[in-house]
Legacy VTK file of the C-alpha trace (Angstrom):
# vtk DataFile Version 3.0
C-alpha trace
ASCII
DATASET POLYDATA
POINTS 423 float
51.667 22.851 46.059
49.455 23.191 42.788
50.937 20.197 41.440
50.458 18.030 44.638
46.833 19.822 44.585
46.265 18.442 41.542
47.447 15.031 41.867
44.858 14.082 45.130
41.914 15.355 42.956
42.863 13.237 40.259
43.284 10.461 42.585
39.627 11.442 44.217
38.181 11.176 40.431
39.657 7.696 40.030
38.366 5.879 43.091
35.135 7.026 42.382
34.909 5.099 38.723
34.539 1.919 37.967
37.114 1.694 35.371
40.405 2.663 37.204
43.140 4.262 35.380
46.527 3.760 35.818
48.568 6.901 37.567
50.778 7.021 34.545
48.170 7.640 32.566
46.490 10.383 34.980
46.075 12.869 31.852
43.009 10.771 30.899
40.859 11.707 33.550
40.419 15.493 31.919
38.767 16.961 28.677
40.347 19.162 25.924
38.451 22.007 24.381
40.022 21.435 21.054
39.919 24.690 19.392
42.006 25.271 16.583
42.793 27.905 13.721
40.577 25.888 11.161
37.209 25.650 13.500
35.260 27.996 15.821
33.272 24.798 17.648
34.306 24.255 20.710
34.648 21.080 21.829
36.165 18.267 23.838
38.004 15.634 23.650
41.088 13.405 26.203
43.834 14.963 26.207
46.250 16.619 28.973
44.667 20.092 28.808
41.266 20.414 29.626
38.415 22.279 30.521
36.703 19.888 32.422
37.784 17.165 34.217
35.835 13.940 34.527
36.222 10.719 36.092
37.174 8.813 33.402
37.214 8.948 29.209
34.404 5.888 29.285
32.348 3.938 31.320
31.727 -0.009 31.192
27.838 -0.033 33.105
25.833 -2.758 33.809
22.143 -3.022 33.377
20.608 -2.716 36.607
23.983 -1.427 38.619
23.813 2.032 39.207
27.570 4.048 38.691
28.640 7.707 39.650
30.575 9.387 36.921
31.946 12.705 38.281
33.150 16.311 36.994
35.050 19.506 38.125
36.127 22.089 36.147
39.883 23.066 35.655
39.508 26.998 36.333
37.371 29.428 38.709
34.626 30.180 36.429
33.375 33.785 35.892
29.854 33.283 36.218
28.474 30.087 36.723
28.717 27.006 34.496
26.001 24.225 33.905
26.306 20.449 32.041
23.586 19.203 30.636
23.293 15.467 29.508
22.237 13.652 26.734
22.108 9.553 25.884
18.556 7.740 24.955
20.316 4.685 26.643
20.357 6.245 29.935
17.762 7.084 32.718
16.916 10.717 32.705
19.946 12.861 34.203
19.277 15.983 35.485
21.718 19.336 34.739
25.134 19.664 37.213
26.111 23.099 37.671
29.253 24.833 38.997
29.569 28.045 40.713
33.143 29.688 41.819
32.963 28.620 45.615
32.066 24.631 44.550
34.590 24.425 40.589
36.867 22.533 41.922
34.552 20.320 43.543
33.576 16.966 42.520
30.017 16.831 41.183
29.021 13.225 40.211
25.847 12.356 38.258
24.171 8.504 38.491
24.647 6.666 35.383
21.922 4.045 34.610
21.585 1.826 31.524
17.704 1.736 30.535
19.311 -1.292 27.452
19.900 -4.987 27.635
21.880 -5.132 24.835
25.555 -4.981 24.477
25.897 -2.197 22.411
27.756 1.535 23.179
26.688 4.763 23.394
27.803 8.282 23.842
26.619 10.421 26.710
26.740 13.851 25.014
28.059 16.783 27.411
27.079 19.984 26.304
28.225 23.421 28.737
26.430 26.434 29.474
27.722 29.740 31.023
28.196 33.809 30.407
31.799 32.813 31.117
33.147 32.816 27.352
35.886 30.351 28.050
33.556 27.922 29.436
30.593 28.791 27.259
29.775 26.508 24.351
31.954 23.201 25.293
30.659 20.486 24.236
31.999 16.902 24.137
31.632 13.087 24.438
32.185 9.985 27.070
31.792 6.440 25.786
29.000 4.290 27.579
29.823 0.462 27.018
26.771 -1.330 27.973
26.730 -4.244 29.568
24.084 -6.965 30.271
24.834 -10.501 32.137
22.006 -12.441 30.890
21.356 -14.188 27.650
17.583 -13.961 25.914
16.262 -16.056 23.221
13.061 -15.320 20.793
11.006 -17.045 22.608
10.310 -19.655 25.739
8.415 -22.772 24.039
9.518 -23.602 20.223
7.735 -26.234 18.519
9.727 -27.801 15.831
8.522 -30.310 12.544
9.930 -33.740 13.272
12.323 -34.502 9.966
12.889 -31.025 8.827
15.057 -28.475 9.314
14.620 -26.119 12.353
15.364 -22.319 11.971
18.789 -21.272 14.219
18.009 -20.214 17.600
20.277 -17.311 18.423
20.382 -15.782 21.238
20.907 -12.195 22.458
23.659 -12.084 25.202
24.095 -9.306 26.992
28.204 -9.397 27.809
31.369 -11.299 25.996
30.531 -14.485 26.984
33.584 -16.957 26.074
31.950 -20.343 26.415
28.307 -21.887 26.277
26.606 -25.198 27.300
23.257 -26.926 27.571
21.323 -29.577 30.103
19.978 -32.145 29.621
21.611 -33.321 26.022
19.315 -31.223 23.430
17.073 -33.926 21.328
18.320 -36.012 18.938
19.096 -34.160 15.497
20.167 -30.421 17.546
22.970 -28.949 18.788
24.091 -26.051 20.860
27.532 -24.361 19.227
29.379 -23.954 22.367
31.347 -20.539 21.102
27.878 -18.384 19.763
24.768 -20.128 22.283
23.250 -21.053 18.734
20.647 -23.895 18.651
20.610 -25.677 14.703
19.414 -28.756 13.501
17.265 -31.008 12.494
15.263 -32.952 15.189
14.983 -36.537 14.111
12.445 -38.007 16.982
8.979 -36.726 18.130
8.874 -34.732 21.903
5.447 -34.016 21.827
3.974 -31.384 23.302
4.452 -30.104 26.234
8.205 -31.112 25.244
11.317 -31.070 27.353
12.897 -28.172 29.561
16.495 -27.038 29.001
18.710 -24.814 30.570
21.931 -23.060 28.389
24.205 -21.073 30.075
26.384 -18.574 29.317
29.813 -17.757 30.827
33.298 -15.355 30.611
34.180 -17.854 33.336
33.398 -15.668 35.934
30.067 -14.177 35.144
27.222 -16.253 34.185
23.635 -16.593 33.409
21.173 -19.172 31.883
18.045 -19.111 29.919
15.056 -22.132 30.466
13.875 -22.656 27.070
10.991 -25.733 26.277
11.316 -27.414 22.585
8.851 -29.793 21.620
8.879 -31.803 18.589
5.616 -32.357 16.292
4.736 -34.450 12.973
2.880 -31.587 11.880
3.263 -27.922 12.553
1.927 -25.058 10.409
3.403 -21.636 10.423
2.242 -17.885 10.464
4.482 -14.857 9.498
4.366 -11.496 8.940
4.882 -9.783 5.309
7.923 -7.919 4.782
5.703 -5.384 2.151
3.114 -3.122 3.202
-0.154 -2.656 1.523
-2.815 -0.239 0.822
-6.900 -1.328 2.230
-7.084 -2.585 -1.775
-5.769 -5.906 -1.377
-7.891 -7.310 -4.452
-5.750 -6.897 -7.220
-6.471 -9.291 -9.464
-7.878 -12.025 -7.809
-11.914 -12.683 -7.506
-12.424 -10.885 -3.725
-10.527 -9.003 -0.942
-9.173 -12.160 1.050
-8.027 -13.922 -1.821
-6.328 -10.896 -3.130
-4.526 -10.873 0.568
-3.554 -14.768 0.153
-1.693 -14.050 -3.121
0.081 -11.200 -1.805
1.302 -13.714 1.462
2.251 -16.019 -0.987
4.403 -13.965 -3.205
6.150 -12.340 -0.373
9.805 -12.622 0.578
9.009 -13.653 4.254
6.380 -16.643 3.213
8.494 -20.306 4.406
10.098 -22.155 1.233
7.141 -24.739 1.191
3.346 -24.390 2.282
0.057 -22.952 1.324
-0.933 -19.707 3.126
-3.588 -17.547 3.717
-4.131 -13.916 5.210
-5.538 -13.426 8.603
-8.303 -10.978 8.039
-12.245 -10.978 7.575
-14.437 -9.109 5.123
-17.677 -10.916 6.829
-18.634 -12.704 3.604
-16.241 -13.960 1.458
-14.137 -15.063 5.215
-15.101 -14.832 8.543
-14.448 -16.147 11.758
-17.334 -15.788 13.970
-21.069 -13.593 13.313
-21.510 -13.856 17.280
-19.573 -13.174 19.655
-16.815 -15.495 20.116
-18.987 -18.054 17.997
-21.314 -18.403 20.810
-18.526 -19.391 23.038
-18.477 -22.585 21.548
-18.360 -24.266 18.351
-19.382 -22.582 14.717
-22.381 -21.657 13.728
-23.987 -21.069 10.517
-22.248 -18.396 8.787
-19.167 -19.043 10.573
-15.325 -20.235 10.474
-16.154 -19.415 6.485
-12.775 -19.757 4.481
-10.816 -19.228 8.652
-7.349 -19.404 8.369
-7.258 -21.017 11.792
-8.642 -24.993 12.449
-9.574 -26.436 15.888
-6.214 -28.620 17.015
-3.580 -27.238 14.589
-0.070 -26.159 16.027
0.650 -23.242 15.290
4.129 -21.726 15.131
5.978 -18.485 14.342
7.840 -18.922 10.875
10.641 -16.861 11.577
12.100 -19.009 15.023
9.394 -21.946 15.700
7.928 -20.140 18.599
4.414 -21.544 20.053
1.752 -19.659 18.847
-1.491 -21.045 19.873
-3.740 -23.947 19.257
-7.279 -23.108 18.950
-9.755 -24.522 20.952
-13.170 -23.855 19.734
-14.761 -25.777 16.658
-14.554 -22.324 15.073
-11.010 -21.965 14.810
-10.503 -19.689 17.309
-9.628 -18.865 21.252
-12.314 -17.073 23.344
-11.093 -13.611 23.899
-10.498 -11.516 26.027
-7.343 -12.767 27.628
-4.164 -14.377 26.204
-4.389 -15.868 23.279
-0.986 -16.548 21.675
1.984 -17.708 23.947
3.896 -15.631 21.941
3.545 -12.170 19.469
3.537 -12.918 16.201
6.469 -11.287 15.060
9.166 -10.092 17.324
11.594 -6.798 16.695
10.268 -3.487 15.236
6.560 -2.984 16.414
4.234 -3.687 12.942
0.569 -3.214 12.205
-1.585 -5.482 10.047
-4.604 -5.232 8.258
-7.601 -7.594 9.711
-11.223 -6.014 9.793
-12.127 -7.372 13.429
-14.095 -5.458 15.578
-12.838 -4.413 19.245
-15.394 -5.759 21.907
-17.637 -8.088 19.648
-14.714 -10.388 19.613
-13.923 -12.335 16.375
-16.306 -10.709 14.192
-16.102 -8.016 11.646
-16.178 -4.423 12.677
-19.157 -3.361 10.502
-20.213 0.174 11.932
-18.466 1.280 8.455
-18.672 -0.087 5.424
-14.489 1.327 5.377
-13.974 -0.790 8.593
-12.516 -3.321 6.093
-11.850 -1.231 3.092
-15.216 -1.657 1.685
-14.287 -5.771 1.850
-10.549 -5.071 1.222
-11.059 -3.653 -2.350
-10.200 0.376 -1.247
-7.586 1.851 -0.839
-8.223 5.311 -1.336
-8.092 8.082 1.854
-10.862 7.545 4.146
-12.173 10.935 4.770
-12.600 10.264 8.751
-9.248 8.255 9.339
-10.661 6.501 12.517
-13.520 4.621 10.561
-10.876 3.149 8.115
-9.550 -0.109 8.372
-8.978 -2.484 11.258
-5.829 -3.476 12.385
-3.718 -5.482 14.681
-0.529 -5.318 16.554
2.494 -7.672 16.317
3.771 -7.000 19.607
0.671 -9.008 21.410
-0.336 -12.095 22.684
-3.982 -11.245 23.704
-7.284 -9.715 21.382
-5.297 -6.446 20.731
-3.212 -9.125 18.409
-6.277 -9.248 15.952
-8.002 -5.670 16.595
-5.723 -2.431 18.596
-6.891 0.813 18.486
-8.413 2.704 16.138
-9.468 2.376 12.644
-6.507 3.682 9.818
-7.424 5.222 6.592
-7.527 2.537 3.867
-4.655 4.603 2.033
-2.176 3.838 4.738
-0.007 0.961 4.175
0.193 -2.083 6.479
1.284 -5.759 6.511
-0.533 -8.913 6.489
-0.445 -11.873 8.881
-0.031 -15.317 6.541
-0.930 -18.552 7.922
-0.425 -22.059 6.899
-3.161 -24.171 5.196
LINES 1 424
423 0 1 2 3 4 5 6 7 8 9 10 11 12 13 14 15 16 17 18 19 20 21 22 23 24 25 26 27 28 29 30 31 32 33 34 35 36 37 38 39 40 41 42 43 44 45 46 47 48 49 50 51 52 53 54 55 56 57 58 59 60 61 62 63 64 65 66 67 68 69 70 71 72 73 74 75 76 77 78 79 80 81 82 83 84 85 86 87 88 89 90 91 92 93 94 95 96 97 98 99 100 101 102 103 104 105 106 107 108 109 110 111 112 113 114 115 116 117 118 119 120 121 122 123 124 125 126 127 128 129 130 131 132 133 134 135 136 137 138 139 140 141 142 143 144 145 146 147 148 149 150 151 152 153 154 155 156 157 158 159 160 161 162 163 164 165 166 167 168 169 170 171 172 173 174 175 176 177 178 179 180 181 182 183 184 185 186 187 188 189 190 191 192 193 194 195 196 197 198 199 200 201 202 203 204 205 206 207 208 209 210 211 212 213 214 215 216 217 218 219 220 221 222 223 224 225 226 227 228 229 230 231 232 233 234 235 236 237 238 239 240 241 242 243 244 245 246 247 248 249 250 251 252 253 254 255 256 257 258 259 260 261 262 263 264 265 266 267 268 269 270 271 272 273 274 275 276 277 278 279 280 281 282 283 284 285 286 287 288 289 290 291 292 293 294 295 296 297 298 299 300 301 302 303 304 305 306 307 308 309 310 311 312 313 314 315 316 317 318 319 320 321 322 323 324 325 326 327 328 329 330 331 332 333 334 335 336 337 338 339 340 341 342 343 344 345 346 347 348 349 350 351 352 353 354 355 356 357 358 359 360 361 362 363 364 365 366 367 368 369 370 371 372 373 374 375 376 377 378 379 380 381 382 383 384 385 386 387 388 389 390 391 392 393 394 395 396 397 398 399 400 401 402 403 404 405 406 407 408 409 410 411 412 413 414 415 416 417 418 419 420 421 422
């Protein structure tokens, strides 16, 4: 009767997973405590002895689908028992515990992926409970995540007619087998059908606002696509991020603070093969963007768009993928803020800040409450004694003002990166 007992739990635990296990394999479906003579830590792992019994040794979950995972324990418990639950890739779960009227029991907690990336995970089980044998068992079920839907860097990418185009690669969120694109992709590219990866070098203009296409990925019986616009330009010019970090004394050897910044953007590991570039920052003299507000809303006027990185009608792209960045408007070389200002961040990944002087609210000029708003002009990098009147910074994660001035001033002996731009 135990035995038969046994089996229609087991069978309860495997209807309610999405991963069925085969009855001849019914031992998988509970957790050893895996004490031996050379350890005291008690943990657990599949085997066909168990503490705890759970639905199944690991989980295949979807983004955005919800999925039960359930647990009993093997024995009456002497006091009661409690799980708690840790994985950073999971919505918060709350604690499960057991008592001895409800042990044998099923108890199921809701399993739901907070990543869009394929990737795995562990959801780390960790047990509770005055009852020694239960008391201090810990253990491990494997979350594969699962995502049907395939991202790239960006939505518009402007590429240079007659030059190489960096690799558009996707991030696809579940073993896709097989990819493909519509319309044809402009002379010069090409989608590889096994990886989703656009390459190539466009050989005709497809000026802007360029062409709409649509690549899909498939495991032939899930599948999702991704709208992407490429346009093709004579003349582009690029904007990246440093890979180094610096300190508010960007000077060095060079005559000022700005031109200091340029030398470092040109020397550093992320600046483009070919091109010119300068930093994206102001010291109010020496380079500067606007002395009013916006530039008076209009064009420049006198002692503005000094030594700007930015021109009136340039493209502007992201180095690293050809992303759109903006093309500014005003005679000043800039877009009037607030609102969006990029059609895309300019850098993607890893949040970064960068150093840039501009003030928050009088938008486009130099924040000059301080004379360490900028580092004394870029040429300090010592602490600042009250970190929040320090230097200016902006955030790579943005597309509106908060690109070019977020938060708080840093103290000039913190390091950050630069934003390089094409001349």
């Amino acid at each position: 009767m135990r035995w038969k007992g046994f089996l229609s739990f087991i069978l309860t635990l495997s209807a309610l997973s999405c991963n069925p296990v085969n009855p001849r394999d019914e031992y998988l479906l509970s957790l050893l405590n895996g004490l031996s003579t050379t350890t005291s830590t008690n943990s657990f792992t599949v085997a066909t002895s168990s503490k705890i019994n759970v639905t199944s040794a690991s989980v295949v979950l979807y983004y955005g689908t919800p999925q039960l995972f359930g647990f009993s324990l093997v024995r009456e418990p002497t006091a009661n028992v409690t799980l708690s639950f840790t994985n950073a890739k999971l919505n918060a779960i709350g604690n499960i515990t057991f008592t001895s009227l409800n042990y044998s029991t099923l108890q199921t907690i809701n399993l739901v992926s907070n990543t869009q990336v394929m990737e795995s995970s562990t959801l780390n089980v960790t047990v509770s409970s005055a009852d020694p044998f239960y008391n201090g068992v810990s253990g491990a079920i494997i979350i594969n995540h699962r995502n049907v839907n395939i991202v790239y860097s960006g939505n518009t990418f402007i590429f240079r007619e007659d030059n190489t185009a960096p690799s558009l690669t996707p991030t696809v969120g579940f073993p896709f087998t097989s990819c493909s694109v519509t319309p044809a992709l402009p002379s010069g590219l090409s989608l590889n059908t096994s990886t989703c990866v656009i390459s190539g070098t466009p050989t005709n203009p497809n000026p802007i606002p360029g062409s709409t296409y649509t690549i899909t990925a498939t495991d032939g019986t899930n599948s999702d696509s991704e709208n992407i616009t490429i346009a093709i330009e004579p003349t582009v010019y690029k904007v990246f991020v440093t890979a180094s970090t610096y300190n508010g004394n960007l000077q060095g050897a060079a005559a000022n603070g700005p031109l200091g910044a340029d030398a470092k953007c040109n020397a550093d590991s992320n600046k483009p093969a070919t091109g010119s570039f300068k930093a994206m920052l102001t010291d109010g003299t020496n380079r500067n963007a606007c002395s009013t507000d916006n530039c008076g809303g209009a064009g420049a006027n006198s002692g503005e768009n000094i030594d700007w990185v930015f021109q009136a009608g340039r493209i502007y792209i992201r180095a690293s993928d050809s992303a759109s960045l903006f093309s500014p408007t005003a005679a000043a070389g800039i877009v009037v803020a607030p609102g969006t200002i990029l059609n895309h961040s300019f850098d993607t990944g890893t949040t970064k800040y960068f150093w840039t002087g501009f003030a928050v609210t009088n938008y486009w000029q130099e924040a000059t409450a301080q004379t360490t708003n900028s580092c004394d002009d870029w040429t300090n990098g010592s602490a600042t004694a009250t970190a929040s009147q320090g230097g200016r910074v902006g955030i790579s994660n943005a597309t509106d003002y908060t690109a070019f001035r977020s938060g708080s001033g840093q103290s000039c002996s913190n390091t950050y990166h630069l934003v390089c731009v094409e001349q």
